[in-house]
C-alpha positions in Angstrom: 125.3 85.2 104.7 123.7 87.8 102.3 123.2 90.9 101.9 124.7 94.6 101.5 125.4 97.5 99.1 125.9 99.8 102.2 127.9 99.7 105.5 124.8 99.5 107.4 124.2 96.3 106.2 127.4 95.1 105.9 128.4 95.7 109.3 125.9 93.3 110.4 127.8 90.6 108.2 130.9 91.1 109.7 129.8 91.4 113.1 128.1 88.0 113.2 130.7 86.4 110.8 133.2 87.3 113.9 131.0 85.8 116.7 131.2 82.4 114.2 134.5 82.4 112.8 135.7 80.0 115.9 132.4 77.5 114.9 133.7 74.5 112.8 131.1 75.5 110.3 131.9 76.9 106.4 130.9 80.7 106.4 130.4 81.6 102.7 129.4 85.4 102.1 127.1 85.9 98.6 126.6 89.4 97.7 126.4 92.0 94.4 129.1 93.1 92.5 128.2 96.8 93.1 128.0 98.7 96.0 130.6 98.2 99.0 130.2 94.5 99.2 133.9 93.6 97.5 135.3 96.5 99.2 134.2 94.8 102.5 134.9 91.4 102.1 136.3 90.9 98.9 139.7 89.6 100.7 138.0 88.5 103.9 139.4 84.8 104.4 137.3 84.2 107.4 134.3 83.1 104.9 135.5 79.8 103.6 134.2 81.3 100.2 133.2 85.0 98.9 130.8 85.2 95.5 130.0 88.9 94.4 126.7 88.6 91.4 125.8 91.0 89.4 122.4 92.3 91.2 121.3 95.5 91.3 118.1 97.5 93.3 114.7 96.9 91.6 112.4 98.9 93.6 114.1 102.4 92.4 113.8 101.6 88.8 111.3 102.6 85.9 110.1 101.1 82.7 112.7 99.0 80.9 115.4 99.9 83.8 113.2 97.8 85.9 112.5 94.8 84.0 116.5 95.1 83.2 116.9 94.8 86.9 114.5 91.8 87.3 115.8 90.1 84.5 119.5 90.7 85.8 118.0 89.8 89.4 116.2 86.3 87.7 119.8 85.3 86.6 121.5 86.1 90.1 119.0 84.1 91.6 119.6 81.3 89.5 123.4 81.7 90.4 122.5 81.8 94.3 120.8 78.5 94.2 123.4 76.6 92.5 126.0 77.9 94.9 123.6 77.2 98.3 123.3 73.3 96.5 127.3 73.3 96.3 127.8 74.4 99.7 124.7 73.1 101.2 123.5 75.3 102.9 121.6 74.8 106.3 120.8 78.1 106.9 120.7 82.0 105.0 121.2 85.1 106.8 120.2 88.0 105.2 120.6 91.5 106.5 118.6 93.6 103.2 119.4 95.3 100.9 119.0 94.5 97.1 122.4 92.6 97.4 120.4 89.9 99.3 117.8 89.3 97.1 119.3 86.5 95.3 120.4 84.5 98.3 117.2 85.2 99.7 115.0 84.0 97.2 116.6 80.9 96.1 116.9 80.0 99.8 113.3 80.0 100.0 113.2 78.5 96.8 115.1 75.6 97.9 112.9 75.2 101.6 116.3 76.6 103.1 115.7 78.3 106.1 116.0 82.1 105.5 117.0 84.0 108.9 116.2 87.9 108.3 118.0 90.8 110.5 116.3 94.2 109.8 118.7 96.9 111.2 116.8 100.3 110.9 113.7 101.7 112.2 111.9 102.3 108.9 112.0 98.5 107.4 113.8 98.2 103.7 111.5 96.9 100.7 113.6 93.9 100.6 112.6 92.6 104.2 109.0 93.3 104.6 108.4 91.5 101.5 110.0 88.9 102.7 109.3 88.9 106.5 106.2 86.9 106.1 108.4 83.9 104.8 111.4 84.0 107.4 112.1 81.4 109.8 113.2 83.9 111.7 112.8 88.1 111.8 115.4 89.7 114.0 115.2 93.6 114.2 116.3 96.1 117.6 113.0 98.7 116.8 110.3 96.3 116.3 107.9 94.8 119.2 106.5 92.6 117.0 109.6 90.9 115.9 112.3 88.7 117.8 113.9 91.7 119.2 118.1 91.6 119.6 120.1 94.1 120.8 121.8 95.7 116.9 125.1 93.7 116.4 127.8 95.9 117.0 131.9 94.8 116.8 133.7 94.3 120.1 136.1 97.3 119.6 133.3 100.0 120.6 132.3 98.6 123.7 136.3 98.0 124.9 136.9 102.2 124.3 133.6 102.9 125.8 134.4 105.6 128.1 131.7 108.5 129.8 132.4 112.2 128.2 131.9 114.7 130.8 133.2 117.1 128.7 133.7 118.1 125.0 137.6 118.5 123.9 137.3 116.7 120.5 134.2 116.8 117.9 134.3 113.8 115.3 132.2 114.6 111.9 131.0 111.8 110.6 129.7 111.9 106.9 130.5 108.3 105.8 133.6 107.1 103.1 131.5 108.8 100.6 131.2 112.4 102.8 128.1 114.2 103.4 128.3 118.0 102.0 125.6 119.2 104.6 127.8 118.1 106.9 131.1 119.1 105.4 129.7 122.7 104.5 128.7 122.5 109.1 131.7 121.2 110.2 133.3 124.1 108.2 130.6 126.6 109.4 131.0 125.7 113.5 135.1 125.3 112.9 135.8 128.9 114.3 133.7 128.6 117.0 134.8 125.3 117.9 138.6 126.7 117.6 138.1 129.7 120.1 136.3 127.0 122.7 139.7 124.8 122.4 137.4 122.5 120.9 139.5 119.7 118.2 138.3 118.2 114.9 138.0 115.0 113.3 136.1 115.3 110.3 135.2 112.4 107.9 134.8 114.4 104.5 134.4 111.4 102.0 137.4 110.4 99.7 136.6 112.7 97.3 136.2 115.6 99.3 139.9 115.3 101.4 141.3 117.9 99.4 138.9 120.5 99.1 137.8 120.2 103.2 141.4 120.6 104.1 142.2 123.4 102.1 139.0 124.6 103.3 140.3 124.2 107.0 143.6 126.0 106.0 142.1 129.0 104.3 140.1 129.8 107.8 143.1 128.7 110.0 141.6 125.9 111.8 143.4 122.9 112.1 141.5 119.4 111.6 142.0 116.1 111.3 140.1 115.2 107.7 139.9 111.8 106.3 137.8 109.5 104.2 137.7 106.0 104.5 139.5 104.2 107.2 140.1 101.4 109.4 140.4 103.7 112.4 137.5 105.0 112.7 136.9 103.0 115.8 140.0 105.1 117.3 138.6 108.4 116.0 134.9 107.7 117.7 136.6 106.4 121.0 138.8 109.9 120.8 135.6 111.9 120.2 133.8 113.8 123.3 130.7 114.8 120.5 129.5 113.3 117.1 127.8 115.3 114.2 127.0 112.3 112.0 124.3 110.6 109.8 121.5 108.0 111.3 122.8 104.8 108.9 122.2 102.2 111.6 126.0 100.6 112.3 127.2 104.5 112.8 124.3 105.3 115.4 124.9 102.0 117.3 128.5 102.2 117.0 128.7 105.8 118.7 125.9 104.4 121.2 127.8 101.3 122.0 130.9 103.7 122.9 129.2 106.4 124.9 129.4 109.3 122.3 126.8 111.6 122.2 125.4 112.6 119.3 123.3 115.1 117.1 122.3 113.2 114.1 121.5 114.9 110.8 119.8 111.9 108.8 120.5 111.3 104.9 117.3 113.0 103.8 116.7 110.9 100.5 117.1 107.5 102.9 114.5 104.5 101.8 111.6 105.3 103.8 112.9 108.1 105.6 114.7 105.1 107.3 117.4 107.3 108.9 115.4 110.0 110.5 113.9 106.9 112.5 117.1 105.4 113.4 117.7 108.7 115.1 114.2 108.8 116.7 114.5 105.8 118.2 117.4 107.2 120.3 116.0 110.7 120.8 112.7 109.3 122.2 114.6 107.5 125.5 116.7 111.1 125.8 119.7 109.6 124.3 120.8 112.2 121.3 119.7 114.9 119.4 118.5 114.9 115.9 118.0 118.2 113.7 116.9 117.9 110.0 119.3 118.8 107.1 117.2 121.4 105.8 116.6 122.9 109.6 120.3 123.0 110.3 120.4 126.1 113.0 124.2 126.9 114.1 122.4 128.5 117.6 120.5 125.1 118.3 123.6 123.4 118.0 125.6 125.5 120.3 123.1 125.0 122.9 123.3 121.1 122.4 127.1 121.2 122.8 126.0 123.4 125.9 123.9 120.6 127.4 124.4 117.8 130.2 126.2 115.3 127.5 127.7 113.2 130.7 124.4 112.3 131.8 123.3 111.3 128.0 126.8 109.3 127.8 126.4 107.5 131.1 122.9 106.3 129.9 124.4 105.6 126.6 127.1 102.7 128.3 123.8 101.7 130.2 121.3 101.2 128.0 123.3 99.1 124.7 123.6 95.6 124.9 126.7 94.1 123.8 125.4 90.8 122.8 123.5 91.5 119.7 126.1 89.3 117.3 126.3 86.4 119.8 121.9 86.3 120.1 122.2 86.2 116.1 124.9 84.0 115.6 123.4 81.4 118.4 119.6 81.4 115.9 122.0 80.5 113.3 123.5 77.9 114.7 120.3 76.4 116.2 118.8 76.0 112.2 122.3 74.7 111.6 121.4 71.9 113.7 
């Protein structure tokens, strides 16, 4: 398995590594030495083994930063082969992302069949140069690919519960924080507070401090944190998300029945996120407001609307067997 740099790709690693940690198959995760990859699974001893390379994005670069990157990337790829030959390989997942690009391309390389899963709307640079070479392309959006329901971790769908109500908000700007969403959360926190209204507020490890002396200085009380491994118990506590469009957050909170607005990451690849969250707004199933269109009224009529109808629909509509369709195409090649 391949592939990272963000949680939205690395979620999809972790989901299927779960559906096939019971296989008698070796699971060996290759990804980059930057981004979130070793924060993920650096000490993950379901794979059998963990390799972290030193890739970095190409596609972003200019001039000599970009043939640094392709030279750096030639090397990685070198690297990737040499490891699929010592663990022969039957089969590569990769989920995108420029920490799959070495595991990708020596697979193909080697006539290893390369199994692709594209998790947003708006596909990453990665994957659709690669599509047209995949044994198999797996995405939730497209029609034209082998479409599986987004793999999403079994946790979600056991606290799924319908909100006919709003008691608790959960802001959800990822372990790094959001400040549109931070500088919101602070903005709506009075309002919020004289409509009994609770908060749970995901300011980003570097922002802790400053959000909840923020909260104090208006007299609001909140429950901020950065990273942590309970966010599942904060979204399943939630009766509303404010929250980003990465892909694992906005299936996550659909898998559990939480209705959301989503305010996308506006410098996304590809405007991917402001998709992600289009997907879901086309069927009726959240809201979605731009960063630079944030409007305090707007959102006090969202909180105003029918969310148990949205959250019903929500439990209805996700299928929970995304990881098990994935992990069953992998097994098949494995074969």
């Amino acid at each position: 398995m391949s592939g990272g740099g963000t949680g939205g790709h690395l979620a999809i690693v972790r989901a299927v590594k779960e559906e096939l940690r019971d296989s008698d198959i070796e699971l060996v995760y290759i990804g980059s030495s930057r981004g979130q990859d070793k924060q993920w699974f650096e000490k993950d001893e379901e794979f059998n083994a963990r390799y972290f390379l030193d890739s970095k994005g190409v596609v972003n670069q200019k001039g000599f930063g970009k043939l640094a990157s392709l030279w750096t990337m030639a090397k990685s790829v070198l690297k990737a082969r040499k490891l699929l030959k010592e663990h022969n390989a039957k089969v590569v997942l990769s989920v995108g992302g420029f920490s799959a690009a070495p595991s990708a391309f020596a697979s193909l390389s080697l006539g290893i069949p390369l199994v692709i899963h594209e998790q947003n709307a708006s596909m990453g640079s990665l994957n659709k140069l690669l599509k047209p070479y995949a044994k198999e392309f797996i995405s939730s959006y497209d029609d034209n690919s082998k479409q599986t329901p987004y793999p999403i971790k079994d946790v979600y769908f056991k606290t799924a519960r319908v909100r006919d109500g709003i008691n608790t908000i959960i802001f959800l700007g990822g372990s790094q924080g959001a400040k549109s969403i931070n500088e919101l959360a602070l903005s709506l926190a009075p309002i919020l507070k004289q409509n009994g209204i609770s908060i749970i507020h995901q300011a980003g490890e570097k922002n802790i401090d400053d959000v909840k002396h923020s909260y104090e200085q208006i007299g609001v009380e909140a429950e901020v944190f950065g990273f942590s491994d309970k966010l599942p118990e904060y979204i399943a506590k939630a009766d509303f998300a404010i929250a980003r469009a990465g892909a694992s957050t906005l299936w996550e909170l659909s898998a559990n029945g939480l209705p959301s607005l989503y305010i996308p990451y506006p410098y996304a690849a590809s405007d991917h996120q402001y998709y992600n969250a289009k997907f879901l707004v086309d069927q009726d199933l959240a809201w979605i407001m731009r960063e630079s269109e944030i409007d305090i009224e707007k959102i006090k009529h969202i909180l105003s609307s029918d969310i148990k109808t949205v959250s019903q629909k929500l439990i209805e509509s996700i299928d929970k067997n995304g990881a098990r369709d994935i992990a069953d195409i992998l097994l098949d090649f494995h074969k």
